[in-house]
C-alpha positions as CSV (number, residue, x, y, z in Angstrom):
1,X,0.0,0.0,0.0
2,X,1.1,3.6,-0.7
3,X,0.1,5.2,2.1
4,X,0.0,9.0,2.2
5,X,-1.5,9.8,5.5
6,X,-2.7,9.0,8.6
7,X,-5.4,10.7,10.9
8,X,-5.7,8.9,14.1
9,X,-9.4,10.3,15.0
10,X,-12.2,11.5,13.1
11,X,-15.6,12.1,14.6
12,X,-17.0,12.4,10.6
13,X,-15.7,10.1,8.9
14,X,-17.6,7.2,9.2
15,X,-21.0,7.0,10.2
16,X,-22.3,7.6,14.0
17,X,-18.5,5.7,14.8
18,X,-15.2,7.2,15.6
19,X,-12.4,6.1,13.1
20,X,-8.9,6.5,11.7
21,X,-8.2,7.9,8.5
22,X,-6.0,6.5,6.0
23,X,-5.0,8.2,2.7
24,X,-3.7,6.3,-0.5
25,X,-1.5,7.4,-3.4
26,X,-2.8,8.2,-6.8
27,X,-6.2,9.2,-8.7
28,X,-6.7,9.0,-12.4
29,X,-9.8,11.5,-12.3
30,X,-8.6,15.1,-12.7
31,X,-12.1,16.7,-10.3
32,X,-11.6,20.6,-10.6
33,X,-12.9,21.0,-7.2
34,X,-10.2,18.3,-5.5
35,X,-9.3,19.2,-2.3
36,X,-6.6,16.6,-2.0
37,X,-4.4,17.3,-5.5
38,X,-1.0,16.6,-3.8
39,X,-2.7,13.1,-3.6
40,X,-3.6,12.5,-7.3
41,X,0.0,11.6,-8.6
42,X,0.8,7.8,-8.5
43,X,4.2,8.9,-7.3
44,X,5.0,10.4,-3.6
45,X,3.3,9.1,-0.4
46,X,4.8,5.7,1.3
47,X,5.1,8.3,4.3
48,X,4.3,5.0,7.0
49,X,4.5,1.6,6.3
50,X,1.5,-0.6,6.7
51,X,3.2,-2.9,9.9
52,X,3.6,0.9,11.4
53,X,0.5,1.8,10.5
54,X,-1.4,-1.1,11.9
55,X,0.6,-0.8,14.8
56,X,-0.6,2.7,15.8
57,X,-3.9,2.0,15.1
58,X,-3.7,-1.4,17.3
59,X,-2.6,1.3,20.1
60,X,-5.4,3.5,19.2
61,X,-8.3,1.0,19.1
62,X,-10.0,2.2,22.4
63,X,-10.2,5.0,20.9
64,X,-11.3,4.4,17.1
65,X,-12.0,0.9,16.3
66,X,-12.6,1.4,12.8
67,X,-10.5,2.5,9.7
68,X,-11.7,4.7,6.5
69,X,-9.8,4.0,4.1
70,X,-10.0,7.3,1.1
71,X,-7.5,9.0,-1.1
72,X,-6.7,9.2,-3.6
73,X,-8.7,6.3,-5.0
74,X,-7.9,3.5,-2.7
75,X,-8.9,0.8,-5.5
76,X,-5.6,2.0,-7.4
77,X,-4.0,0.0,-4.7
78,X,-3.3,-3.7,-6.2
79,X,-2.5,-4.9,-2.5
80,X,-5.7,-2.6,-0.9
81,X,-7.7,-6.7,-0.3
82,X,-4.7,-7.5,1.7
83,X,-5.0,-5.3,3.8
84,X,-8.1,-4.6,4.4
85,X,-8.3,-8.4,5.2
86,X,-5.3,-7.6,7.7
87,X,-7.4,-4.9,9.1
88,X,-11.1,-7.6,9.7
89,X,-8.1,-9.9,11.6
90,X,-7.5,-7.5,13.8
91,X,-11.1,-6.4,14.3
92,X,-11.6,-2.8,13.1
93,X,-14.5,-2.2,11.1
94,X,-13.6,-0.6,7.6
95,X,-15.1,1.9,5.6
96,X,-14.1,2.5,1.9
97,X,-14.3,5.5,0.1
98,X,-14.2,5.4,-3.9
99,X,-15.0,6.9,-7.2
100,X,-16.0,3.9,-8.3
101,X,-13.0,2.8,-11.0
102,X,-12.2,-0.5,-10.2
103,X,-15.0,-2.7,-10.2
104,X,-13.4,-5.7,-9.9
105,X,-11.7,-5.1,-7.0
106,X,-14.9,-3.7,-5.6
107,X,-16.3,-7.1,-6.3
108,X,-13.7,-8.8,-4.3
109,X,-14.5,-6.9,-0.9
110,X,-17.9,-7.2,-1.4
111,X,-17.3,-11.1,-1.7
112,X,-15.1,-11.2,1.0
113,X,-17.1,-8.8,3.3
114,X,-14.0,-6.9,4.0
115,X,-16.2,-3.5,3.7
116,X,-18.4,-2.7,6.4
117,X,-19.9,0.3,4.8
118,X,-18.6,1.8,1.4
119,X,-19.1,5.3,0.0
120,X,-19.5,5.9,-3.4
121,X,-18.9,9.6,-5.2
122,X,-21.5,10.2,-7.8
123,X,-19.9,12.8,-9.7
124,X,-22.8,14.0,-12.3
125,X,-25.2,12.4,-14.6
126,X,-23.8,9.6,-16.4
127,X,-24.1,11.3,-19.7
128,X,-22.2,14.6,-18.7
129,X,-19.6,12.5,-16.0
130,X,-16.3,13.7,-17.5
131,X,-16.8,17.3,-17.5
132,X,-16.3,16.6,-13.4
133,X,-13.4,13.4,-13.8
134,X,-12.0,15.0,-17.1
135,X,-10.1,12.2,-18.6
136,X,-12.2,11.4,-21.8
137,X,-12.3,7.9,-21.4
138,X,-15.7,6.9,-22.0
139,X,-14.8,2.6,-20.7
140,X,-13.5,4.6,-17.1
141,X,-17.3,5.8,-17.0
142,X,-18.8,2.1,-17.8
143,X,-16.4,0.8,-14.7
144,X,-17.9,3.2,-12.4
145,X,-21.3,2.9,-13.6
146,X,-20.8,-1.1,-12.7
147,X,-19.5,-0.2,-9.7
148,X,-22.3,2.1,-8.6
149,X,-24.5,-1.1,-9.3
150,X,-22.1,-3.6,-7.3
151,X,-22.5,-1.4,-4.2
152,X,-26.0,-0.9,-4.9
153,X,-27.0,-4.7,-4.9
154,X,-24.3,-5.3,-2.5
155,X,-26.4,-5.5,0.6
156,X,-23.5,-3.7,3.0
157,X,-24.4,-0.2,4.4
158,X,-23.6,2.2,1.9
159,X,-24.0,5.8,0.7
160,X,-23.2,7.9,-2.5
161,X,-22.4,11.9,-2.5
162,X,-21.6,14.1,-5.0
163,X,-19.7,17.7,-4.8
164,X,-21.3,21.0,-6.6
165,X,-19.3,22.2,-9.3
166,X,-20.5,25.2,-9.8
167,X,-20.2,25.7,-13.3
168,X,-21.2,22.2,-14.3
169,X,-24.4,20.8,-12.1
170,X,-27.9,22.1,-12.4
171,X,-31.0,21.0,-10.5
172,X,-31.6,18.8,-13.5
173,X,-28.8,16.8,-13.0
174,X,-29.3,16.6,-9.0
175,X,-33.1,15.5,-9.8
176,X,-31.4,12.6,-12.2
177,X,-28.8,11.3,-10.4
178,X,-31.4,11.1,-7.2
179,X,-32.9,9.1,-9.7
180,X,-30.6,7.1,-10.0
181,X,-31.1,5.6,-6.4
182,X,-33.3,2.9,-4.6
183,X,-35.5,3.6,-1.7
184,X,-34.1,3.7,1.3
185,X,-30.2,4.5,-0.1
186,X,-28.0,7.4,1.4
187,X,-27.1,10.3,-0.8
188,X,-25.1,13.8,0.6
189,X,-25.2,16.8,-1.6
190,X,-21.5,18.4,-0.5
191,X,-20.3,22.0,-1.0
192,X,-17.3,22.5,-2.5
193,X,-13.9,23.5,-0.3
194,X,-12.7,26.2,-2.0
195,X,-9.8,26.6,0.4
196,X,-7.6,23.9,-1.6
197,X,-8.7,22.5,-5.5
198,X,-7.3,21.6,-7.9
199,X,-7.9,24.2,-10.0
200,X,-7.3,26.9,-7.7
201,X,-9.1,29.8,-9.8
202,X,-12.7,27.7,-9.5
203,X,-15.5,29.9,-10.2
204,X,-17.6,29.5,-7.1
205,X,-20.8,30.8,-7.7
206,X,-23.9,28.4,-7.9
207,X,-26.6,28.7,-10.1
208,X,-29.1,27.2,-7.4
209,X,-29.4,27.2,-3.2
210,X,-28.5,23.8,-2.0
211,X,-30.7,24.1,1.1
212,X,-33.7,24.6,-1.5
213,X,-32.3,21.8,-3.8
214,X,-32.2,19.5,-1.2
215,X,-36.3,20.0,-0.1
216,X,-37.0,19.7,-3.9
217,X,-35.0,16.4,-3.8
218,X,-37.0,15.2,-1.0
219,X,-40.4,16.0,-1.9
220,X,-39.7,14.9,-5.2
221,X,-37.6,11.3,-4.0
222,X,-39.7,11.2,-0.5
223,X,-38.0,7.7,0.0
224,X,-33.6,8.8,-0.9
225,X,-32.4,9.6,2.3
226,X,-31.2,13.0,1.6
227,X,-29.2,15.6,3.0
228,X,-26.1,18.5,2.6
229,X,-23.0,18.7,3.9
């Protein structure tokens, strides 16, 4: 693993449960409103090794006895089963956070049960997705699209988000990705943090109010668990 980081407490992170963060290397999607670009190169990170890492978080189980796993894109990690599987043995919950772009490695923790609750970006509508990931590769699009599906039918505890960018999504494309989701599913609207992107000269003004767009969404999708962030 390529590890990048390491928080040893977050109160947010994973749902209603105290955790450890973990960051990984690398990120093939080029998101505008990134707020972690010094994490999108495949090269850099290996800051801890993963026998240190588990061993501080070992130390710190009273206090977080989970792990979220994000990035980066953690599924860019060829050994990210391995250790996750290292992580069950020693009795953390894990939480993975993805874009989506692996599917078949997303298939393998689903079939292992090595995720105890997975969140998903949904970056926009499927037919405008790489004006957000900006890599014009329509197959990358089919892979997360499968992977949206895998979680989806996966039974584990799950949600999806997506982050405004401001010059790409409408209320349109909030409606149809809200669509998108069965009753019951999670799904977080978040702002963008314009202290740190990726393109650092964002425009940042919305061409909706999100507290507004989120009671459309509900009234409309009375059965989406929906909120802001």
């Amino acid at each position: 693993m390529n590890i990048a980081g390491f928080q040893k407490l977050s109160l947010l992170d994973y749902p209603k449960t105290p955790c450890a963060i973990l960051f990984t290397q690398g990120c093939a999607f080029r998101c505008a409103f990134c707020h972690n670009p010094e994490l999108i190169p495949m090269v850099g990170g290996n800051v801890i090794s993963e026998d240190e890492l588990v061993s501080k978080l070992q130390a710190n189980k009273k206090m977080a006895d989970a792990v979220t796993i994000t990035g980066g894109e953690p599924t860019l990690q060829t050994d990210l089963p391995a250790f996750m599987r290292r992580l069950k043995a020693a009795g953390f919950k894990v939480k993975l956070d993805t874009n989506g772009i692996t599917p078949s490695m997303v298939k393998t923790i689903i079939s292992e049960n090595l995720a105890d609750y997975f969140a998903m970006d949904l970056k926009q509508t499927w037919d405008k997705y790489d004006e957000v990931i900006r890599v014009g590769a329509p197959a990358l699009i089919d892979r997360t699209r499968e992977t949206f599906a895998l979680i989806q039918n996966s039974g584990v505890p799950h949600e999806f988000r997506t982050t405004i960018l401001p010059h790409s999504h409408t209320e349109d494309d909030f409606m149809a990705m809200v669509g998108y989701l069965k009753p019951g599913e999670k799904y977080f609207i978040q702002e963008t943090r314009f202290e740190t992107t990726l393109e650092p000269d964002l425009p940042r003004q919305k061409s909706f109010n999100t507290a507004q767009l989120v009671a459309k969404l509900r009234a409309a999708y009375p059965e989406v668990l929906i909120e802001s962030r």
